[in-house]
C-alpha positions in Angstrom: -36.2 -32.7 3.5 -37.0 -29.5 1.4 -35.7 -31.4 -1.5 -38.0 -34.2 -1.4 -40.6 -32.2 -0.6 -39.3 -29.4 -3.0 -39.0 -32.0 -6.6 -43.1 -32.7 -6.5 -44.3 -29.3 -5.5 -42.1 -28.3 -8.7 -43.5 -30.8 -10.8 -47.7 -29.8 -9.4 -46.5 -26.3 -10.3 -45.4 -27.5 -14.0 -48.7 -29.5 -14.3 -51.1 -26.7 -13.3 -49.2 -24.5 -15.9 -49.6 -26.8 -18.1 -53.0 -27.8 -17.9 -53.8 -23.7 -17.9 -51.7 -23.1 -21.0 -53.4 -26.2 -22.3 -57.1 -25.1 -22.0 -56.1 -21.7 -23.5 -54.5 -23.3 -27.0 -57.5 -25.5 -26.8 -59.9 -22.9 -26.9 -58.1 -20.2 -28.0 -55.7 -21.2 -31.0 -58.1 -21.7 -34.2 -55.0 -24.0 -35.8 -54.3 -25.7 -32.9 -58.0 -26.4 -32.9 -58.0 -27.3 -36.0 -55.1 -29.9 -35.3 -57.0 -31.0 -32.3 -60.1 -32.0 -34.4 -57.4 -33.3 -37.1 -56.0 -36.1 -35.1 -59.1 -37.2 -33.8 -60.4 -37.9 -36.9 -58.2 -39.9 -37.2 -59.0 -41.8 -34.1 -62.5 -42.1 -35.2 -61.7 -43.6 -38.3 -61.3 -46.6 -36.4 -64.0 -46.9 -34.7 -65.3 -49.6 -37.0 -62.0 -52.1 -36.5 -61.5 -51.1 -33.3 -65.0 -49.7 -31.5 -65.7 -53.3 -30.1 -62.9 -52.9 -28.3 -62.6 -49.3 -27.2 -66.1 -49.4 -25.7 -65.7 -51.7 -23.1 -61.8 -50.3 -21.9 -63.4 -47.0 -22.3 -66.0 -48.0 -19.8 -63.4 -48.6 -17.5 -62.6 -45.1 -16.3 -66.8 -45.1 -15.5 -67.5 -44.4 -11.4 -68.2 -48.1 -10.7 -65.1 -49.9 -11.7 -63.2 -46.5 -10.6 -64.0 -47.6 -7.3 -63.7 -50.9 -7.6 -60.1 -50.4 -8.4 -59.6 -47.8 -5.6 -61.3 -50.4 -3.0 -58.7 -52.4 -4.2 -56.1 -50.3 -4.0 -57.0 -49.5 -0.2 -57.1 -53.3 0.3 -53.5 -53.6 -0.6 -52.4 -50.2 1.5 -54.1 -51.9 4.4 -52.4 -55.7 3.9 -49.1 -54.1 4.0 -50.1 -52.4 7.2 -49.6 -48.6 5.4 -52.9 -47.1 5.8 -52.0 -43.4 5.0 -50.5 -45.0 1.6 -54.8 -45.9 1.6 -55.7 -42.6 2.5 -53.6 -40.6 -0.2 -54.8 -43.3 -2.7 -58.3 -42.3 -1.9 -57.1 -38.1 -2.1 -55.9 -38.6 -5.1 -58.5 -40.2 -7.3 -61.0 -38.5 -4.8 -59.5 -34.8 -5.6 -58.6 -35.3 -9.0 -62.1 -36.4 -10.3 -64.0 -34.0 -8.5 -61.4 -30.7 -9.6 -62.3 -32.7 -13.2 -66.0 -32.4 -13.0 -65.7 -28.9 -11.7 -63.4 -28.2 -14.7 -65.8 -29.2 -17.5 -68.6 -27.1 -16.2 -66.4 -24.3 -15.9 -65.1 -24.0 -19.2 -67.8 -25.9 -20.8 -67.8 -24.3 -24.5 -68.6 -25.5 -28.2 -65.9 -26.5 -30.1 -67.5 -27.3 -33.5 -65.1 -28.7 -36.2 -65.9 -29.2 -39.9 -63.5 -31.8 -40.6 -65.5 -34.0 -37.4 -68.9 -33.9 -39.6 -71.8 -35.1 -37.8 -69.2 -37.1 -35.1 -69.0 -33.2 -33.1 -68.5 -33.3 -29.5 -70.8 -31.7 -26.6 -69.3 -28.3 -24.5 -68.9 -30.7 -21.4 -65.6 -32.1 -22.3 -62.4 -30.4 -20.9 -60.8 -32.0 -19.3 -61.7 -36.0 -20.1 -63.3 -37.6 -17.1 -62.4 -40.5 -18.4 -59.0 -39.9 -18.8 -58.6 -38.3 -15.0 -60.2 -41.5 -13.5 -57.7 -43.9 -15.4 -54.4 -41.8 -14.6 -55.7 -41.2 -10.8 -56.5 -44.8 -10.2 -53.1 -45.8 -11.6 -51.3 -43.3 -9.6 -53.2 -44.7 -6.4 -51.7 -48.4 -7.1 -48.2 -46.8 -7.2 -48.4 -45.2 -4.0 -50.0 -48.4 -2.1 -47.7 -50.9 -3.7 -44.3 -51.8 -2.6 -41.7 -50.0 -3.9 -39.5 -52.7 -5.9 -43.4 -53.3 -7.6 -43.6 -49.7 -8.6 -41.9 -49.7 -11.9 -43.9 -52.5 -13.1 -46.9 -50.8 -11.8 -45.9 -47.7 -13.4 -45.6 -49.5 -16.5 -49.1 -51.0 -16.3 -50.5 -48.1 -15.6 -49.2 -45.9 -18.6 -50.6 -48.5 -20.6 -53.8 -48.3 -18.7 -54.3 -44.4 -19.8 -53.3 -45.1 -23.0 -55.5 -47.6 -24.1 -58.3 -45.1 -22.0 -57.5 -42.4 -23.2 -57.2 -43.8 -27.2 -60.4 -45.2 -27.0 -62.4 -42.5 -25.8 -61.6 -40.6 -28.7 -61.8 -43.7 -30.9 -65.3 -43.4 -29.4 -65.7 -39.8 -30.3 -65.9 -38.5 -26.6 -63.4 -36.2 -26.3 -60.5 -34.5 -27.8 -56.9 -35.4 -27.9 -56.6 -31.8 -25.7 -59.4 -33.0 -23.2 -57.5 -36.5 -22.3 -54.1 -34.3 -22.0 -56.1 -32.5 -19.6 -57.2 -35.3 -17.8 -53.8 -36.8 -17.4 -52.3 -33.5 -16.2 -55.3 -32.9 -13.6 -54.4 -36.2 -12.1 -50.8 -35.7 -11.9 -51.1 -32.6 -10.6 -53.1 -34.7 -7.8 -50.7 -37.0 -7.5 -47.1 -34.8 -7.1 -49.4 -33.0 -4.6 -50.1 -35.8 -2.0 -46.5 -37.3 -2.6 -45.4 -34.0 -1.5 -47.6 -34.0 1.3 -46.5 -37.5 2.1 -43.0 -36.5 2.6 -43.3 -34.0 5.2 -42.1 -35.4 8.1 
């Protein structure tokens, strides 16, 4: 018992640490600034081949189809008769997006780059809401599907906050740091409930 419980509350410990440590290279390391603004510049130097595409998928980690895909996700918790599976489906993209939003007001601050010209990005942008609504919705499916479907899911779902998160800095919306942040707010959010789903 205190091992299942014990392996996710380790792992929501090691994602808050992470995200904390992250947020203070991000805005406090001038090199790893630097680096941050680096690589994506080199995202947005594909906007042009690759900005008809990375709109739309971006798009997809907007509120509407966010909760499309939840619904969805509850739908499928429901038809296998598991409705707290639907419940900690809807806590995890519910708690992860809101402790996202609260995030990027709270350490809203500029992060002007030279090597970005005029492609800089607003304060508002640690961590990626975009990012946090594609990880928590694909952590949802994995906890409402059955579990022989997981790995696929899983699979589907990495890809999912990849081609997210690579387009929203294709896009110019946020750093490589802010989607990292995103990713780790949702996790976080995710180890959490699975711990809480395996109390007894």
């Amino acid at each position: 018992m205190a091992k299942r419980v014990g392996a996710p509350l380790a792992a929501w410990v090691a994602c808050a640490c992470a995200l904390v440590g992250l947020a203070l290279v991000a805005y406090g390391i001038d090199a790893a600034q630097r680096a941050d603004a680096t690589l994506l510049a080199r995202f947005i130097a594909h906007d042009g081949t690759l900005g008809s595409f990375a709109n739309p998928v971006a798009h997809l980690g907007d509120p509407l189809p966010l909760l499309v895909l939840l619904a969805v996700a509850c739908a499928i918790a429901l038809w296998r008769g598991r409705p707290l599976d639907a419940v900690a489906a809807v806590v995890v993209v519910a708690g992860a997006n809101l402790t996202t939003q609260v995030l990027k007001v709270a350490l809203a601050h500029p992060r002007f780059q030279s090597v970005l010209g005029s492609d800089q990005l607003g304060p508002v942008a640690f961590p990626s809401g975009h990012a946090t609504a594609a990880t928590s919705i694909a952590i949802a499916f994995a906890f409402v599907v059955a579990p022989e479907w997981r790995p696929a899911v899983g699979v589907a779902g990495a890809c999912f906050v990849a081609a997210v998160g690579c387009s929203v800095m294709v896009l110019a919306w946020h750093f490589p740091s802010d989607v990292l942040g995103g990713i780790l707010v949702a996790s976080g959010w995710g180890f959490a409930v699975l711990a809480l789903r395996r109390v007894d």
